[in-house]
C-alpha positions as CSV (number, residue, x, y, z in Angstrom):
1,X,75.8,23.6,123.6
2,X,73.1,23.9,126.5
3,X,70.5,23.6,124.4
4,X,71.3,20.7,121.8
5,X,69.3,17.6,122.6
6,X,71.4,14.6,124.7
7,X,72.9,12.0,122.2
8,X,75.5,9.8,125.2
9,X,73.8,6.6,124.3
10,X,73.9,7.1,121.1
11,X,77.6,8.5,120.7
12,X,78.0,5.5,123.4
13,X,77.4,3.5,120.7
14,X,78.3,4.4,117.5
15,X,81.8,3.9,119.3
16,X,80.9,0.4,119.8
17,X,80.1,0.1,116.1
18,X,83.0,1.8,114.6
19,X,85.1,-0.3,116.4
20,X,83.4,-3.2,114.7
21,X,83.0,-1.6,110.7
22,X,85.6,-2.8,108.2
23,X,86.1,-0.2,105.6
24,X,88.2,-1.5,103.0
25,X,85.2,-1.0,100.8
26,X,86.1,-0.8,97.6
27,X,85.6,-4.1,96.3
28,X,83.8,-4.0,93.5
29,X,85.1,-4.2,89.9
30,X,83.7,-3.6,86.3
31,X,85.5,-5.4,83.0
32,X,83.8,-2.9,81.2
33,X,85.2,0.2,82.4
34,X,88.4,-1.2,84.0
35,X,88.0,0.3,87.5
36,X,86.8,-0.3,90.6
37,X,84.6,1.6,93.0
38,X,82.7,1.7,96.5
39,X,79.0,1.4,95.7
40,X,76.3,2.3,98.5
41,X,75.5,-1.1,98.6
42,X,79.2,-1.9,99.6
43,X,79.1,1.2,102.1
44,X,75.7,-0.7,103.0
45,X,77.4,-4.1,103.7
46,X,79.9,-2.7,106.1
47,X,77.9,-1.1,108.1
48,X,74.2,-2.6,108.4
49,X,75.4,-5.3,111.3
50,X,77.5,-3.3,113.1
51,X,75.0,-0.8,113.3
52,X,72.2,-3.0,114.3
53,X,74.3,-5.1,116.5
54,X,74.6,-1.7,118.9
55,X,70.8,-0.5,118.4
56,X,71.7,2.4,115.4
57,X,69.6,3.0,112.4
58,X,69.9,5.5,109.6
59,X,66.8,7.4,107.4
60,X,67.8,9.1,104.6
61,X,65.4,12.1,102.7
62,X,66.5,13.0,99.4
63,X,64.7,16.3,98.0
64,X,65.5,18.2,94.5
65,X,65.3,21.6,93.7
66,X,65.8,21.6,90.2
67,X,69.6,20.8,89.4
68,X,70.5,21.2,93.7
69,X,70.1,17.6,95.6
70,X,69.4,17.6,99.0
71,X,69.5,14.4,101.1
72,X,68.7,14.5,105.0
73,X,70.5,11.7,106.8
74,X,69.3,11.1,110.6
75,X,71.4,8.4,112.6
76,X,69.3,7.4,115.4
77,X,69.4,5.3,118.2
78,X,67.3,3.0,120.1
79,X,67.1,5.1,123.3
80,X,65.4,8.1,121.1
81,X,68.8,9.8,120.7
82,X,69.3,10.7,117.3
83,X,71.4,13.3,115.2
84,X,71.3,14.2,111.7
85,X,73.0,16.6,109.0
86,X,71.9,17.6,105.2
87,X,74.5,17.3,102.0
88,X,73.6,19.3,99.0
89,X,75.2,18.9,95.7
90,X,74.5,20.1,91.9
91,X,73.7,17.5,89.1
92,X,76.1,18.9,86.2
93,X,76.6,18.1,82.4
94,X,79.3,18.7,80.6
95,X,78.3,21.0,77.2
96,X,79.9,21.3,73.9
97,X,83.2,22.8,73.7
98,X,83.8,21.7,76.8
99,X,81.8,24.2,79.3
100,X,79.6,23.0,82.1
101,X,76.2,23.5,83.3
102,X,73.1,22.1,85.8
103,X,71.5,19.2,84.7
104,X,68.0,19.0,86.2
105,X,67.0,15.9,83.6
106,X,65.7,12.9,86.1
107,X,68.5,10.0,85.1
108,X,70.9,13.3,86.5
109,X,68.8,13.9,89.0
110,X,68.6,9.8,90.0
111,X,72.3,10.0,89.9
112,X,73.1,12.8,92.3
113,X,70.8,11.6,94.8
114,X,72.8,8.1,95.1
115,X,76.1,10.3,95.2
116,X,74.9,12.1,97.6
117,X,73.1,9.3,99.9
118,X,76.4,7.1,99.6
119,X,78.8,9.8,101.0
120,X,76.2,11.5,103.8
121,X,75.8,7.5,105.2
122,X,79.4,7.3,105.0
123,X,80.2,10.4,106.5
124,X,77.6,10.6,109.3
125,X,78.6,7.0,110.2
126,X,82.7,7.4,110.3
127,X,83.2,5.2,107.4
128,X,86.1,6.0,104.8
129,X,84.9,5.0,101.4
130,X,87.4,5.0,98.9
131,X,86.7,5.1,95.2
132,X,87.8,7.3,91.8
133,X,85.6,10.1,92.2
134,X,86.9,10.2,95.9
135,X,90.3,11.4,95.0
136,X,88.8,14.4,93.3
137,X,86.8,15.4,96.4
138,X,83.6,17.0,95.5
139,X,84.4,18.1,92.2
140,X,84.5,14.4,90.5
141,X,81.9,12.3,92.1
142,X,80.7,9.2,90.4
143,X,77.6,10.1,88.4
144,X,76.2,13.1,86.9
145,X,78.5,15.8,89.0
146,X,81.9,16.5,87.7
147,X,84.8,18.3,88.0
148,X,84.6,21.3,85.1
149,X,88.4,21.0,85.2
150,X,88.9,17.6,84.6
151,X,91.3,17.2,81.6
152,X,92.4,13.9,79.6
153,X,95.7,13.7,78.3
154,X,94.1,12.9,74.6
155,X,91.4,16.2,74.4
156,X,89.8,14.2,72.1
157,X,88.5,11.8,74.2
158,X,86.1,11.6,77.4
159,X,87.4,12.2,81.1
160,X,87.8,10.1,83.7
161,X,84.8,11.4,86.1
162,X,82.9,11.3,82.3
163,X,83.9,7.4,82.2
164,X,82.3,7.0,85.6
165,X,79.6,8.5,84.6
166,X,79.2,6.1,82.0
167,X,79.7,3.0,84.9
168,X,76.8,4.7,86.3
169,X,74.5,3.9,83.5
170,X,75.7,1.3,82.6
171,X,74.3,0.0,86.7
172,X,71.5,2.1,86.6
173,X,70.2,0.4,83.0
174,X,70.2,-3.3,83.6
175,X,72.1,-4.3,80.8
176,X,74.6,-7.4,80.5
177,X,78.7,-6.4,80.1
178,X,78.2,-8.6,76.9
179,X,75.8,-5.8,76.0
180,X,77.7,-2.5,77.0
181,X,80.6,-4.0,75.1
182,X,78.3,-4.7,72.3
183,X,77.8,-1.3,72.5
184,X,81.2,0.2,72.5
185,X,81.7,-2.0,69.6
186,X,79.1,-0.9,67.7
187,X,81.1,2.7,68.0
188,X,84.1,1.8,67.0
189,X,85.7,1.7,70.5
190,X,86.8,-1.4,72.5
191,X,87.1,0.1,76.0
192,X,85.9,2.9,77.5
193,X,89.0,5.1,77.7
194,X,89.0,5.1,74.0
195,X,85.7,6.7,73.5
196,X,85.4,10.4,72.1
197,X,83.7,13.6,72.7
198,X,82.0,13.4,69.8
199,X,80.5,9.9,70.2
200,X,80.2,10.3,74.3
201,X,76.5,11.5,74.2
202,X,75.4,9.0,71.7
203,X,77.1,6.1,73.9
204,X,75.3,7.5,77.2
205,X,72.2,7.4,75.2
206,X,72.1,3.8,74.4
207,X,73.4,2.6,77.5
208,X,70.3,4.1,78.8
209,X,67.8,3.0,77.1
210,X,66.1,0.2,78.6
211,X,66.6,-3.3,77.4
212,X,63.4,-4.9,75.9
């Protein structure tokens, strides 16, 4: 459109860089939970040198309005040029009996944001990222935002995007494995996919509580 600021340089080259990003990115593993994922830090790694190599930065502007993340992500370029879009999501937690609703809590919150960040960078930038909560689409992203109709096979116990979840802690919380196991132990379970509704919120709670 007439009006819309020029961005050839920059288009110019982000060309040049996604002729250069590698994006087998998930390559990261957890014994723990027995899967593997695409962290930002891994969408990070494939993209920082590429992207400074051919004069590209990215800023990224989370905001919150209550349970409804926001995060800004501007792709510039060192001629001035620069373009940006805006991904909002909605921290959720699952209720009992099943039922869903906004989670506004700040570890939810925390959550969302790094959801949200790790897709907009990927998606602004070209990158494919694939992980778990990709092959859900939107409605089972790593986290505190799940898909409401996400069943296990066993009703009994937790969900998939529910076990991710519990990864997500487990990252955010700086404990050991040796710990989280420890944990799961101390419950009666001795992997994740074991664990029940029942004792989910109890596990989530002592996976986040800081290590003295």
């Amino acid at each position: 459109m007439a009006n819309e600021p020029p961005c050839d340089q920059l288009q110019a080259a982000l060309s040049c860089a996604q002729g250069q990003i590698e994006n087998a990115l998930k390559n990261s593993s957890n014994p723990v939970f027995r899967s593997t994922y695409a962290d930002l830090a891994s969408v990070w790694d494939a993209i920082r040198k590429p992207l400074a190599a051919n004069g590209l930065s990215v800023e990224q502007h989370p905001s919150a309005d209550g349970a409804k993340v926001t995060v800004l992500t501007i792709l510039g370029h060192s001629s001035g040029q620069s373009r940006s879009s805006s991904l909002t999501i909605t921290a959720m937690r699952q209720i009992q009996g099943g039922g869903w609703e906004e989670c506004a809590n700040p570890q939810a919150i925390g959550s969302a944001i790094h959801y949200a960040r790790r897709y907009a960078l990927s998606a602004i930038v070209g990158v494919t990222a694939e992980d778990d909560d990709g092959n859900a689409a939107t409605g089972a992203p790593i986290s505190a935002v799940w898909a409401p109709n996400s069943k296990p096979a066993n009703a009994s116990v937790i969900t998939e995007p529910q076990r991710s979840r519990l990864y997500a802690l487990f990252g955010d919380s700086g404990k050991t494995e040796g710990e989280v196991q420890e944990i799961l132990k101390r419950n009666g379970f001795a992997r994740s996919q074991d664990i029940t509704r029942e004792k989910y919120d109890a596990i989530c709670r002592e996976i986040s509580e800081k290590t003295k």
